[in-house]
TORKOL-4160 file (C-alpha; in steps of 0.2 Angstrom, whole numbers, padded with zeros to 4 digits, m for minus):
247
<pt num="1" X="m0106" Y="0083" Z="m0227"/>
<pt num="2" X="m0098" Y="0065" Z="m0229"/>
<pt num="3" X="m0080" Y="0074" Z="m0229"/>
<pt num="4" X="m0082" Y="0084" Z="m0215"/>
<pt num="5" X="m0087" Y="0068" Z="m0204"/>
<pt num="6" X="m0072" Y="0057" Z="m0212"/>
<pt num="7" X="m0063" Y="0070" Z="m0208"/>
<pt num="8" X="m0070" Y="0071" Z="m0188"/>
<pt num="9" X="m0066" Y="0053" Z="m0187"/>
<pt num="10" X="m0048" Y="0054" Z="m0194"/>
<pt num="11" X="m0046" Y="0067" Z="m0180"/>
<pt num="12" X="m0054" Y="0057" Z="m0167"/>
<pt num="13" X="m0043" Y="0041" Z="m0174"/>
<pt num="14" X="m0027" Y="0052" Z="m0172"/>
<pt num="15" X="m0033" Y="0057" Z="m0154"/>
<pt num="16" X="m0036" Y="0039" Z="m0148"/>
<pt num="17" X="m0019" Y="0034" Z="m0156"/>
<pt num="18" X="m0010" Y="0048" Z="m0147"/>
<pt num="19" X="m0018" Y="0043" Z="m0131"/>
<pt num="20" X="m0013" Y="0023" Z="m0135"/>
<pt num="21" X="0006" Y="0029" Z="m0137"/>
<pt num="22" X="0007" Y="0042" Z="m0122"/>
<pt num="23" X="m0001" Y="0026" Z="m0111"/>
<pt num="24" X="0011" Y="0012" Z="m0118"/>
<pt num="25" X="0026" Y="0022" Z="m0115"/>
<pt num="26" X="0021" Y="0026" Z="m0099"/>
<pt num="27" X="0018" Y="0006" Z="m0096"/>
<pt num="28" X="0035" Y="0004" Z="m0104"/>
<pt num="29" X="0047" Y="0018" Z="m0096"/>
<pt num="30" X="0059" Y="0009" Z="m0084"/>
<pt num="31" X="0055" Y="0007" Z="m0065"/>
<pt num="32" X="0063" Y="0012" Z="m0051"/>
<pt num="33" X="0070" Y="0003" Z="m0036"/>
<pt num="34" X="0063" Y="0005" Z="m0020"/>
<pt num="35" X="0073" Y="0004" Z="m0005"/>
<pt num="36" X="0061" Y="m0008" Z="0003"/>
<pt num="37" X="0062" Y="m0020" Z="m0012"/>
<pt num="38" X="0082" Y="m0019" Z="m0014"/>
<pt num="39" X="0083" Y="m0024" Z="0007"/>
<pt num="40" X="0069" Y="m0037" Z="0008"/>
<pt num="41" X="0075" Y="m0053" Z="0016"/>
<pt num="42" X="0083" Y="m0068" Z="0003"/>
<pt num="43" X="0072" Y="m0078" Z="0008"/>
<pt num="44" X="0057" Y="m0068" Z="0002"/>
<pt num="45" X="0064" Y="m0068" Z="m0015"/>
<pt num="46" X="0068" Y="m0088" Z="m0016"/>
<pt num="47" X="0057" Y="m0100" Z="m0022"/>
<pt num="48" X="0067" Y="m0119" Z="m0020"/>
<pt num="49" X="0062" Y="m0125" Z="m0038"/>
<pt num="50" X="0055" Y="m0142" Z="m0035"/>
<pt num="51" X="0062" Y="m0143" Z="m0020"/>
<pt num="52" X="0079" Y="m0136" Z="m0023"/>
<pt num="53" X="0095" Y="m0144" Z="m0029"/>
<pt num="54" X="0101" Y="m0160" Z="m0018"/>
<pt num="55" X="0117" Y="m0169" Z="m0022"/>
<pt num="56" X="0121" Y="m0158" Z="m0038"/>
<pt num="57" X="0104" Y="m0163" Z="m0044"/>
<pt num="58" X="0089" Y="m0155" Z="m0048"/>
<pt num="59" X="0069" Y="m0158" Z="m0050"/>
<pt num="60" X="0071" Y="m0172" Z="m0039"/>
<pt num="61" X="0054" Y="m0166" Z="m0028"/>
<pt num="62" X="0061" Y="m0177" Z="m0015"/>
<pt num="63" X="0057" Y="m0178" Z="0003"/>
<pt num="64" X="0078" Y="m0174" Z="0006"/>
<pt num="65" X="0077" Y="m0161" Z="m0004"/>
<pt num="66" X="0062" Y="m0152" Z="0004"/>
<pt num="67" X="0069" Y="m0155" Z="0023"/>
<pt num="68" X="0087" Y="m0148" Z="0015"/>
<pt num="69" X="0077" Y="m0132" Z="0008"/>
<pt num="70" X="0070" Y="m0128" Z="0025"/>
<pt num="71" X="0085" Y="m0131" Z="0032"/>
<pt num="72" X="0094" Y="m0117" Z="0022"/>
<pt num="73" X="0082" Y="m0107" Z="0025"/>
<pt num="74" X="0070" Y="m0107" Z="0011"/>
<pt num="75" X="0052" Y="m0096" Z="0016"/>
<pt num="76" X="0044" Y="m0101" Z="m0001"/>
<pt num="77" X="0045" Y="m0120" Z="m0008"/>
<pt num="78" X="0039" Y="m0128" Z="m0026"/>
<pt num="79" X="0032" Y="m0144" Z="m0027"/>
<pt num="80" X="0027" Y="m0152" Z="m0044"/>
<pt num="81" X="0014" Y="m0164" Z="m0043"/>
<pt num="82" X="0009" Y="m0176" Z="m0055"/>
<pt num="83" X="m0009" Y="m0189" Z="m0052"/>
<pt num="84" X="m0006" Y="m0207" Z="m0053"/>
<pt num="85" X="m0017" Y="m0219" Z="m0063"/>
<pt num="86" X="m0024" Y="m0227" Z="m0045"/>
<pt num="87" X="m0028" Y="m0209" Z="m0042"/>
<pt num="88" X="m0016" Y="m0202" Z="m0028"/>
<pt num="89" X="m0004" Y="m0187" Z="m0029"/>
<pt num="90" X="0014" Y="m0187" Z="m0028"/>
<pt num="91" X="0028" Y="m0175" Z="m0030"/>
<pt num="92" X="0037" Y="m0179" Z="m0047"/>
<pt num="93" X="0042" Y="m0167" Z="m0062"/>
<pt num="94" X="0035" Y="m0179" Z="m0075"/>
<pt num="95" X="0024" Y="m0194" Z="m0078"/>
<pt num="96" X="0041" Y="m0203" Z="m0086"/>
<pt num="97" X="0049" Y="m0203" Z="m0067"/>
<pt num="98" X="0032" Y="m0205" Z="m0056"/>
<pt num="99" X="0037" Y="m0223" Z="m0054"/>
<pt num="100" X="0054" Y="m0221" Z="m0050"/>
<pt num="101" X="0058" Y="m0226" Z="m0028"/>
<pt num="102" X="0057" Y="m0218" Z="m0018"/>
<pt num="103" X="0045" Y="m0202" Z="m0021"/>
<pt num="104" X="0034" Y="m0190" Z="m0011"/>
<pt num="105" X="0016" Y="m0191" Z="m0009"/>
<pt num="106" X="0009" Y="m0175" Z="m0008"/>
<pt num="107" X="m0001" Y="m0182" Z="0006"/>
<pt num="108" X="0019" Y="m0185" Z="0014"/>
<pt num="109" X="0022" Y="m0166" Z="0008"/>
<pt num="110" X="0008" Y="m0159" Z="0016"/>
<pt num="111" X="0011" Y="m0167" Z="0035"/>
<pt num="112" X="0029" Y="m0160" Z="0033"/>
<pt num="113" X="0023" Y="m0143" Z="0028"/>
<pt num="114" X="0008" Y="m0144" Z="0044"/>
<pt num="115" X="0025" Y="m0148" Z="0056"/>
<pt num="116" X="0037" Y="m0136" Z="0049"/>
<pt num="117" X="0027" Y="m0122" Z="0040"/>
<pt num="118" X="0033" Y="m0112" Z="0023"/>
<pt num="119" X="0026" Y="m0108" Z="0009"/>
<pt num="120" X="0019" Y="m0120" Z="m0002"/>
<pt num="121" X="0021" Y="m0118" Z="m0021"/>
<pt num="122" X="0014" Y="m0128" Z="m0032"/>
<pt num="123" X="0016" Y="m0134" Z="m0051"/>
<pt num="124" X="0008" Y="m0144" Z="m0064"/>
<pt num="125" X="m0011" Y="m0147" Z="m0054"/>
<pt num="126" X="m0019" Y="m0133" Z="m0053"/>
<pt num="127" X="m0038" Y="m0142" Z="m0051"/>
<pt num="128" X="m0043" Y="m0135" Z="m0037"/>
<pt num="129" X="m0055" Y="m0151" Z="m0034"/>
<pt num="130" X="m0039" Y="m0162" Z="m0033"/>
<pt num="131" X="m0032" Y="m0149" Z="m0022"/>
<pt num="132" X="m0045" Y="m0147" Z="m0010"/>
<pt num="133" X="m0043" Y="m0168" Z="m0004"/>
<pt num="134" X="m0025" Y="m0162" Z="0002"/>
<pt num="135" X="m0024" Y="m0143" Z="0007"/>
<pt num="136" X="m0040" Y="m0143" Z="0022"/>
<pt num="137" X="m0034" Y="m0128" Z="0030"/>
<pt num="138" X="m0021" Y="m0114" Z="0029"/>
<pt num="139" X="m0025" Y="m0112" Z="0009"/>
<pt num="140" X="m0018" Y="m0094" Z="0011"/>
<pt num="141" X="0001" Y="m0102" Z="0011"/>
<pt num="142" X="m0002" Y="m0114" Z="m0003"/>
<pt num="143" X="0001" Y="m0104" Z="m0019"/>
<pt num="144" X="m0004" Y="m0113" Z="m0034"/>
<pt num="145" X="0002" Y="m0111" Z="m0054"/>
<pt num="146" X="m0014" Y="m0108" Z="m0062"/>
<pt num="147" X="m0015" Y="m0115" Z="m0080"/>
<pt num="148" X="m0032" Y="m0111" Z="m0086"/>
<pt num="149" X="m0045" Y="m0097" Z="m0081"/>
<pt num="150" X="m0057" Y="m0106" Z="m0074"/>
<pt num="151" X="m0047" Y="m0113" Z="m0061"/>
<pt num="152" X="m0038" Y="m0096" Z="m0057"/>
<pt num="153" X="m0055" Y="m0093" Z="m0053"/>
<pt num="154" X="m0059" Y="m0107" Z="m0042"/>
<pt num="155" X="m0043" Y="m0106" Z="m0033"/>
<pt num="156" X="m0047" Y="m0089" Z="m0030"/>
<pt num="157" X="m0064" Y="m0093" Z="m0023"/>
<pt num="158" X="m0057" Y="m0107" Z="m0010"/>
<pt num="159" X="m0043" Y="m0098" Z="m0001"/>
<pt num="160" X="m0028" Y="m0102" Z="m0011"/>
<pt num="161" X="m0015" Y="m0091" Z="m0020"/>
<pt num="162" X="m0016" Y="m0091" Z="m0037"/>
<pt num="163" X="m0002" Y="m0088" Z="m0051"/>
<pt num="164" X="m0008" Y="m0084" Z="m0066"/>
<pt num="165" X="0005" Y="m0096" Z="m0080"/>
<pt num="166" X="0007" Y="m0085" Z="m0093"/>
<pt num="167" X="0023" Y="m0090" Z="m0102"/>
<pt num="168" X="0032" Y="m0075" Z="m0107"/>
<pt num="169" X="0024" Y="m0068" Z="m0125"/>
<pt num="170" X="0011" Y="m0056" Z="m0130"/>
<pt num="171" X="m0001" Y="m0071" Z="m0128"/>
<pt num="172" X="0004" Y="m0075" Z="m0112"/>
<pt num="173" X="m0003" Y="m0054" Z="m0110"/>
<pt num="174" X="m0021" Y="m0057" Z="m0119"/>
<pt num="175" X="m0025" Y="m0070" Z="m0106"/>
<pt num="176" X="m0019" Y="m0059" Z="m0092"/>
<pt num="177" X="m0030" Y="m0046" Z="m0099"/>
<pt num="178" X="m0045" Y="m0059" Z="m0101"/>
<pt num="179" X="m0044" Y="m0067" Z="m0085"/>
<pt num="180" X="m0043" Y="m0049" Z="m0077"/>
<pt num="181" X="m0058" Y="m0045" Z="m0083"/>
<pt num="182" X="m0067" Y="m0061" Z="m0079"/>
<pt num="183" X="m0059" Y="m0066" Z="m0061"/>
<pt num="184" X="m0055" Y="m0047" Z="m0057"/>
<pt num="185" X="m0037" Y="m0041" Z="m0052"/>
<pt num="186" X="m0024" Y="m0053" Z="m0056"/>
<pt num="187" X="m0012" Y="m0051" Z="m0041"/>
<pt num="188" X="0001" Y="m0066" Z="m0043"/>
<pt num="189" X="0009" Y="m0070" Z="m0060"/>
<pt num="190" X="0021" Y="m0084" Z="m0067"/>
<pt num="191" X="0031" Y="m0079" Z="m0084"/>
<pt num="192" X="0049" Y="m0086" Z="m0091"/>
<pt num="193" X="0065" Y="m0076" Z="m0086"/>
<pt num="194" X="0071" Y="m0073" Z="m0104"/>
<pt num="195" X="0050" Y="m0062" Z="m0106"/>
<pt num="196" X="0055" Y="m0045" Z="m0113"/>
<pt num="197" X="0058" Y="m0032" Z="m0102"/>
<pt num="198" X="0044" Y="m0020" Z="m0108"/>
<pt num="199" X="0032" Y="m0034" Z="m0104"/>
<pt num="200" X="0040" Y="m0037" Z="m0087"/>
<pt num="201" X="0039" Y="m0018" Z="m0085"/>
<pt num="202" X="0018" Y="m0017" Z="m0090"/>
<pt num="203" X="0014" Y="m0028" Z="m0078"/>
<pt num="204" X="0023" Y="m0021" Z="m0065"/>
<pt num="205" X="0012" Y="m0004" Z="m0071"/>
<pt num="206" X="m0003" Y="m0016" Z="m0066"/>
<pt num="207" X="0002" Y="m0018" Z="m0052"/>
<pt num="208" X="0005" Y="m0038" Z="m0053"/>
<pt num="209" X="0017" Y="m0047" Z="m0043"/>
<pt num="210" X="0030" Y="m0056" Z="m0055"/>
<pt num="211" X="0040" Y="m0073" Z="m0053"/>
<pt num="212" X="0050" Y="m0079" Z="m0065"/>
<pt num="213" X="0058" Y="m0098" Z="m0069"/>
<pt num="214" X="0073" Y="m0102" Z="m0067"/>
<pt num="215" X="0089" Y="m0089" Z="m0063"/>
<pt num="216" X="0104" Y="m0099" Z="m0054"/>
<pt num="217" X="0118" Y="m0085" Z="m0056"/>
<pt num="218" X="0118" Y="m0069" Z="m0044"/>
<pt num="219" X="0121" Y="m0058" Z="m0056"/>
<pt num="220" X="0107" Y="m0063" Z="m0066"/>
<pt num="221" X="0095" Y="m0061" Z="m0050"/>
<pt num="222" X="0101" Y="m0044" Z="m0047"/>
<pt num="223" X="0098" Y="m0037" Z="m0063"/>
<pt num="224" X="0081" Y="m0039" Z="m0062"/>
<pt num="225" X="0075" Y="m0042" Z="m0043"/>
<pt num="226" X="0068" Y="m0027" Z="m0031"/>
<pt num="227" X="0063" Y="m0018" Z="m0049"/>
<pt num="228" X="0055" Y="m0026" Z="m0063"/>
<pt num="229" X="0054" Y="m0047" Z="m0055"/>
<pt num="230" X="0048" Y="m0050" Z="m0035"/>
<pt num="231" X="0052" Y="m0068" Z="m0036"/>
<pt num="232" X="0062" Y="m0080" Z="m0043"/>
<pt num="233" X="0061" Y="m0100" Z="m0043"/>
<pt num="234" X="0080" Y="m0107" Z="m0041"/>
<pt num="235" X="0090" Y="m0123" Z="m0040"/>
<pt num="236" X="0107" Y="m0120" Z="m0032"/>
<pt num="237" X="0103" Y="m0101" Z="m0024"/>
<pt num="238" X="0103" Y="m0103" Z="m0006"/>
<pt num="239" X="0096" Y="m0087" Z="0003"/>
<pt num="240" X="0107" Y="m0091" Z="0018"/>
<pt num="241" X="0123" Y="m0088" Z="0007"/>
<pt num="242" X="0117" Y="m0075" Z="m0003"/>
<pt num="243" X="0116" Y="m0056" Z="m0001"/>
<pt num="244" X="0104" Y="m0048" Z="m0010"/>
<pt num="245" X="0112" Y="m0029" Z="m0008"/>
<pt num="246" X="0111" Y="m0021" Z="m0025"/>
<pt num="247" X="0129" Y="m0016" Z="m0032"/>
């Protein structure tokens, strides 16, 4: 008796593993490119990394930089904001260069963004109860790098976009799977350009929308966008100068 039920679970186990198998490499199996994806606009594509190069330099966050993004025609622009002691919000990459003149409020950010709309990407806050004292209306343009699940969550809940950080490794995969279940479907995702392609292509499979940081050579961009990547944050890509025509 005890035999014949080890052996009804072996065969049960063996099912299960077959089934586990046939579903990953379905996940896994390369995807196709759509003619939509390949002849979307640039500028869909293009997020100006912290506001985009200016003067040969990057991460600057800088009021120059931003009007010089919109300018080249950038539809998507990243911010990273950093709070201050005294407790205001400005646009800096790290606490080590908050200090440095002159910088960006976010309050400055946010009355350039009301006059000349785009999309509004932010980095390093994702609290959405610091947030909330900033973005008052419009929260369905301001898309906002999630670090944790609870604010995903609450972003979620109060209009914004989230993007789910996730880094680019297989623990970057159990909290997308966590905070699925919690929040419900994650949409938006965040991961590191160099994440393995077979993680790149399961996500895709669950239907996530994928950008990755940061690609500044064509070729780069075009091996991986219109299939496996929607978005990609850049310094010196300009969407005006680039064709995004698949060879």
């Amino acid at each position: 008796m005890i035999k014949h039920c080890l052996k009804w679970i072996l065969a049960v186990l063996q099912l299960l593993g077959l089934i586990f198998m046939a579903v990953l490499l379905w996940l896994t199996r390369p995807l196709e490119e759509s003619a939509e994806d390949i002849n979307a606009l640039s500028q869909d594509y293009l997020i100006a990394h912290a506001g985009g190069a200016i003067d040969g330099r990057t991460y600057t966050n800088s009021k120059k930089a931003l009007m010089n993004a919109l300018d080249n025609g950038f539809r998507y622009i990243e911010l990273d904001l950093f709070e201050t002691p005294d407790g205001n919000v400005v646009c800096t990459h790290d606490s080590s260069t908050y200090k440095i003149k002159p910088i960006m409020s976010l309050r400055e950010a946010v009355g350039i963004w009301l006059e000349r709309p785009f999309e509004f990407v932010v980095d390093k806050i994702s609290e959405p109860q610091i947030l909330n004292h900033y973005f008052k209306k419009n929260r369905e343009h301001v898309y906002v790098e999630a670090f944790c699940i609870d604010d995903y969550k609450q972003l979620k809940e109060d209009g914004y976009v989230p993007m789910l950080s996730l880094g680019g490794d297989l623990r970057g995969f159990i909290k997308y799977l966590v905070t699925s279940l919690y929040c419900g479907k994650v949409k938006r995702i965040v991961l590191y350009y160099k994440t393995p392609e077979y993680l790149l292509r399961i996500y895709k499979r669950l239907g996530a929308k994928i950008a990755v940081y940061t690609i500044n050579d064509e070729s780069n961009l075009k091996k991986h966008i219109g299939r496996d990547v929607d978005m990609v944050y850049t310094d010196f890509l300009i969407p005006s100068d680039l064709s995004m025509k698949h060879d």
